[in-house]
N, C-alpha and C positions, 0 to 999 in steps of 0.2 A: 504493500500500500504506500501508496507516494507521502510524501508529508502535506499538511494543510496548507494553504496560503496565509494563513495569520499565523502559521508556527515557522515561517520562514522567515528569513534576515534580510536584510540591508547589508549588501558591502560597501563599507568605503575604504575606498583604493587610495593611496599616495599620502602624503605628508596632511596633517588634519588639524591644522594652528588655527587655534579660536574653536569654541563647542558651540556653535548654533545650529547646525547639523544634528549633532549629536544630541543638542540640548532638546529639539523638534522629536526626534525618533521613538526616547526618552518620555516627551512627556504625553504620544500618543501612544505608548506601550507598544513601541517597536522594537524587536530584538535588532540587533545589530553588530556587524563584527567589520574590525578596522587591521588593513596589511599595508605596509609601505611597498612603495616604487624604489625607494632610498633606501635599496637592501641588496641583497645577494642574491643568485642566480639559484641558491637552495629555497630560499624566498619567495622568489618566482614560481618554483613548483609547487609550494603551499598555496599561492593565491591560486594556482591552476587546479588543485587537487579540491579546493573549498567550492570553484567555479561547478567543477564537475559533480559536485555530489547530491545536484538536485535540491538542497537545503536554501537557494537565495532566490531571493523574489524579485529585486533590482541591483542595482550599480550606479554609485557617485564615484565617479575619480576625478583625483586632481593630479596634473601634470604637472610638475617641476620641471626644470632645465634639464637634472639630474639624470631624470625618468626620461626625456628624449633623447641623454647622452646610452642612457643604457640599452635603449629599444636599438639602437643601432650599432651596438654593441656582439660581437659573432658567438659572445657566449647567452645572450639573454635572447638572441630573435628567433629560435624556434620554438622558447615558451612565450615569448611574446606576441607572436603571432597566436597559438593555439589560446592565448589569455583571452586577447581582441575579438577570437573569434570567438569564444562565448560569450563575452562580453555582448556582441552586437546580437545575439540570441536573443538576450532580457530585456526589461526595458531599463535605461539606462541614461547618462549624461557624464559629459566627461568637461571639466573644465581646464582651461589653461591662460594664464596672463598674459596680456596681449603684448609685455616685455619679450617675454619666450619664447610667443609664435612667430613677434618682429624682426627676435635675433638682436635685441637689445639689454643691457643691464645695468640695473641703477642700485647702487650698494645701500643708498640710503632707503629705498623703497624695498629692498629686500628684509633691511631695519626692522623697518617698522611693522613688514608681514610677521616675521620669528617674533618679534618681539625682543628688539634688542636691548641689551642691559651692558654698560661702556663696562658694570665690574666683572661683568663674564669672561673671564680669560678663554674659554673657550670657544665664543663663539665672536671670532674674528672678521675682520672683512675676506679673509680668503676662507673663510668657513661658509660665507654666504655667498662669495662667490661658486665652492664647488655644489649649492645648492640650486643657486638661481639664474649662474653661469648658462648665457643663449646658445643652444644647440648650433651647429653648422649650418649653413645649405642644405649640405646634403646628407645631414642629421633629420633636419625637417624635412626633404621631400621625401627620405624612407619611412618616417614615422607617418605622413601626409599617407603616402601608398598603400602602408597598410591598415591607416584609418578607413581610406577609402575601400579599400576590398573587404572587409568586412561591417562597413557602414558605421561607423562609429560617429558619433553625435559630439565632437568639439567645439565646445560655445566658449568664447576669448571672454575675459572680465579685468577690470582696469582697478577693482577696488574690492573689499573684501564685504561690504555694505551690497555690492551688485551679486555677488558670488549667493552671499547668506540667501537675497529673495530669489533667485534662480532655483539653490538646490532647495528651500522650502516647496515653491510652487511646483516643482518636480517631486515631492515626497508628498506633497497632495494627490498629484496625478496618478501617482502609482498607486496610494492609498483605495483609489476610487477605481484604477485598472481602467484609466485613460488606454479606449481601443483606437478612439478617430477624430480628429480635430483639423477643425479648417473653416477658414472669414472668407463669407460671399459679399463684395462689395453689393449694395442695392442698385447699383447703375449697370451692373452686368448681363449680359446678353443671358436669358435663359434662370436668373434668378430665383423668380417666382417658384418656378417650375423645379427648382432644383430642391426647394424646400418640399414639395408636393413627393418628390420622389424618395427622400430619405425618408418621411412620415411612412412611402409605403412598405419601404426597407423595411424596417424598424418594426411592424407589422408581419412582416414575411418571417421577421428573425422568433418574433414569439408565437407562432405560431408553428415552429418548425422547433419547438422546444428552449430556446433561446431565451426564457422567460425572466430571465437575470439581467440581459443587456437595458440597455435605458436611454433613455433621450435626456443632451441637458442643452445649455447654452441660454445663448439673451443677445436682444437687439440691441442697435444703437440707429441714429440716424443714418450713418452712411453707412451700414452694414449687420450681416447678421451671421456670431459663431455658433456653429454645428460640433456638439459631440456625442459621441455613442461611447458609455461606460458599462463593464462589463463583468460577471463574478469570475468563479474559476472555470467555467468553461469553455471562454474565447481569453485569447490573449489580443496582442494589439496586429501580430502579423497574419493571425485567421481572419480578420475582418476583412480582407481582401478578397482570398477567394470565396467566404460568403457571398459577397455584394457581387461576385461574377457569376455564381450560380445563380442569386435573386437575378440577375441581367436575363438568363439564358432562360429562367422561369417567364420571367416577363413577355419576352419573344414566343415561349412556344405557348401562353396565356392567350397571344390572338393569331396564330399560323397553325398550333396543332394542341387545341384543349386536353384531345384525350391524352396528350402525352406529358401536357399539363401535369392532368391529374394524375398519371402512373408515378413523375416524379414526387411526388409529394409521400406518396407511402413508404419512401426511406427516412418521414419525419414521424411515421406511424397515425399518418392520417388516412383517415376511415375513405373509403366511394364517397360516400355522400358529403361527408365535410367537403371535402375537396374537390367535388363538383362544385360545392358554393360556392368555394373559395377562388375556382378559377374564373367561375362567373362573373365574380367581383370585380378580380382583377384584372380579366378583360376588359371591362366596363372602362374602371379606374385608367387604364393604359391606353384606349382610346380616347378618353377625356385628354387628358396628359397632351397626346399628339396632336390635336387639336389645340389646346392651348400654343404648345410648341410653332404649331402652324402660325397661330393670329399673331402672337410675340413676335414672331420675324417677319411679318409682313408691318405690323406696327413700327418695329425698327430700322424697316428698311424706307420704310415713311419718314421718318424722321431724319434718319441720313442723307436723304434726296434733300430732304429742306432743308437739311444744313451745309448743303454744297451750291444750292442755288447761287448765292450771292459770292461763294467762291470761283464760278464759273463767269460771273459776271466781270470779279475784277482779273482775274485772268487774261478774258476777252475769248473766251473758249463759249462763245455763244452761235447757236441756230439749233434747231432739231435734231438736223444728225449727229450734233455733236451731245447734246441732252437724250438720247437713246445709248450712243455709247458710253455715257456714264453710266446709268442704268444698268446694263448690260454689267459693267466691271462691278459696280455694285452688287449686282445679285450673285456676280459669281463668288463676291470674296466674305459675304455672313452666312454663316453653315447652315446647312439645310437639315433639321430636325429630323428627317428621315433615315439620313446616313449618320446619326448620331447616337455613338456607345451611350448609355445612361450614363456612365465613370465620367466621359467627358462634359455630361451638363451639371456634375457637380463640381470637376476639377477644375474644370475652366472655361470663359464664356468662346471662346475661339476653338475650342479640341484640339489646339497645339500645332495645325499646320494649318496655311492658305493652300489653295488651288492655284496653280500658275493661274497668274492675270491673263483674261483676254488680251487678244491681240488690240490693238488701238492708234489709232492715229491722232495722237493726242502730244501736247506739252508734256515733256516728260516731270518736269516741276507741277505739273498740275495731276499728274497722274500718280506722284510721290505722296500729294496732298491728299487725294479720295480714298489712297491704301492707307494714308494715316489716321483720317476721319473717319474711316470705317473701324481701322483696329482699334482707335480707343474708344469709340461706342460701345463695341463687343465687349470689351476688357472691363469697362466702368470705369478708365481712367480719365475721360476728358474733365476731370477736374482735377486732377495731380499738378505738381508740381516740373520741371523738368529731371530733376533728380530721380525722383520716384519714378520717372519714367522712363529714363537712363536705363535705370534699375533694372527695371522689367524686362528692357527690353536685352538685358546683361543675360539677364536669368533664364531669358527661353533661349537662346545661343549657348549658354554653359552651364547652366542649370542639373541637366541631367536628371536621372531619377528625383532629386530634389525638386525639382522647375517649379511644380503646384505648389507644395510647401512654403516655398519661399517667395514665390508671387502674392500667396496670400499672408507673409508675413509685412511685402510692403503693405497693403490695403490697411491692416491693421494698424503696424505703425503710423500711417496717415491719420487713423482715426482717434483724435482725440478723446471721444467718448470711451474706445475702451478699456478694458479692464488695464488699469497701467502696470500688473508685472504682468500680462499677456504681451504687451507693447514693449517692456523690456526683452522679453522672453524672443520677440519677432526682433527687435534692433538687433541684439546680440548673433545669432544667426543670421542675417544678412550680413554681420562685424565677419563672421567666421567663412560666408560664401565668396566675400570680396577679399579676404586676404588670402584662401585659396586659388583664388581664380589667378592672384599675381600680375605677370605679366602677358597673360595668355589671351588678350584682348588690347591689339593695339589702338594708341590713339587716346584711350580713355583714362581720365583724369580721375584718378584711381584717390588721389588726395581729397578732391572734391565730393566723389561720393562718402569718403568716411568724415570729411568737417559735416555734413548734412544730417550722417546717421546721429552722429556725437550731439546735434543740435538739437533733436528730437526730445531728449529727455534727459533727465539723469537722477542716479542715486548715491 
């Protein structure tokens, strides 16, 4: 018999100066168990033997200089690889000071982290140097690697006050067994409808035994977050292929009922339940599409009107020239039909255009309609240019991240929300753009982090 989920632990991983963490665990009656990074390669096998035995329910680490010096280290990196990869197993967060990940060090900031004392002969400025001392290049881009291959979640922090609210609101989330989280700007193409469809999620999930998962979130004016919390039956990586099974249910709900209702009985639903039930959900899924239908002819009204007067001063005026916009128009806001349910809630474009029609048009004016259309869809025509830099960073090098972090700007923009969600979204776009480097030429990599920095602080 496996262990419970409230009889299991919290590890924290790395160096652990200051108890708010701990003091948090503590006074929710969390067990908890703490192993350095600033140890030995015998050490390493202990955190890996603690990873593996089934006993921990999450993961807080924090990275030192120290711990990037040793990740790339030939005696510690094939337990450190098998660490990382269980690591990215659970749910988890991994911290690192944005000194570290910049390759910078500041002895008296390091001071003040330990908690320096001038009559401690022990602990020297080169004591804190071999603590806080900035990995190499190419120290960080193997630790970067094998972050990346096994998806580990590094959020950079400037201050120990930003750290404390980060790893609390992530000891909530795990608390609650955060499965899905993600801010639909209200200006976004497909919105409404996106909400309509996780309702029927969510629906599908308790009714297929699922009776534990839950709806939570809250509005704001310029947006609204969705989460799905869950007991010990789903973790956060099954909610995936759930929501593609509900997808594939949906499809064969109005192309092939009875097959419908055969799938249902591996939830131990009876014929007649599940006659109703697909009844329903046909109904519901042709509502849906219909919706989906009026929504983009709605918005494709409105981006006609809001190019009128850009064709005017163009000089890009007569009929044939007002058809051929039309024409690129329709081709470039997605068609509900060809559209995965994952992409009307990840995002209002599903992540690629269709080549533009051919056109005989100003190329400046035809840069304009592609731009006018995408931030429609997107719900960005009221960003900032930063924020839209951003975006447009993020679906170029984004990668598996792209949704995530797209809807971390929305958030961040949004003053209404919750502000450690808004730090929680700053700090990981801190973490996308010091990855990303110099892997995007041209872009003024200074100006998107004075912008991020400007947004808030703790």
């Amino acid at each position: 018999m496996g262990i419970a989920v409230e009889d299991r632990s919290f590890l924290l991983i790395g160096s652990q100066r200051g108890d708010s963490v701990t003091a948090k665990l503590k006074a929710l009656g969390i067990p908890y168990k703490i192993k350095l990074l600033e140890s030995s390669p015998e050490n390493w096998r202990t955190i890996l033997d603690i990873l593996e035995s089934g006993s921990i329910r999450a993961v807080i680490a924090r990275l030192s200089g120290q711990a990037f010096h040793c990740l790339s280290s030939p005696s510690y990196r094939e337990t450190a690889s098998a660490i990382f990869e269980r690591i990215g197993q659970l749910p988890h967060i991994a911290f690192a000071h944005e000194d570290t990940l910049g390759g910078e060090f500041d002895p008296e900031k390091a001071g003040v982290y330990l908690g320096y004392n001038p009559a401690d002969p022990d602990r020297t400025e080169e004591f804190y140097y071999f603590m806080f001392s900035p990995p190499s290049d190419q120290e960080r881009q193997a630790a970067g690697e094998m972050f990346a291959q096994h998806q580990i979640n590094v959020i950079p922090y400037s201050t120990n006050a930003e750290l404390s609210v980060l790893a609390s609101n992530f000891i909530d989330d795990a608390e609650k067994n955060l499965l899905f989280r993600v801010y639909v700007p209200s200006g976004r193409l497909y919105a409404a409808e996106a909400e309509k469809l996780l309702s029927l999620f969510h629906e599908w999930l308790q009714s297929g035994g699922r009776s534990g998962v839950r709806r939570d979130g809250y509005k704001t004016s310029a947006g609204q977050v969705f989460e799905f919390l869950g007991g010990e039956t789903l973790q956060r990586g099954d909610l995936a292929r759930e929501f593609s099974d509900f997808s594939s249910f949906l499809e064969l709900c109005v192309a092939d009922p009875s097959a419908a209702e055969d799938s249902l009985s591996r939830f131990g639903v009876g014929r007649s339940v599940g006659a109703q039930m697909v009844s329903r959900y046909s109904r519901e899924v042709r509502r849906l599409q219909l919706d989906l239908k009026h929504e983009r002819e709605s918005r494709m009204l409105t981006i006609r009107h809001s190019l009128e007067a850009e064709i005017l001063d163009l000089g890009e005026v007569g009929r044939d020239k007002t058809d051929v916009v039309e024409a690129l128009v329709d081709s470039l806001v997605p068609r509900p039909r060809n559209f995965h349910p994952g992409n009307i809630i990840a995002s209002g474009s599903g992540g690629n255009f269709p080549a533009s029609v051919t056109v005989n048009l100003n190329p400046q004016f035809i840069h304009a309609v592609e731009s006018t259309v995408l931030q429609n869809i997107q719900g960005t025509v009221n960003l900032g240019p930063e924020p839209k830099q951003l975006i447009e960073l993020i679906r170029q090098y984004g990668g598996n991240d792209a949704d995530e972090l797209e809807s971390a700007v929305h958030e961040l923009e949004d003053e209404d929300a919750r502000p450690v969600d808004r730090l929680t979204a700053r700090q990981r776009l801190k973490a996308f753009i010091g990855r990303m480097g110099t892997a995007a030429e041209g872009v003024a990599v200074g100006a998107l982090q004075k912008y991020l920095e400007s947004k808030l602080s703790v």
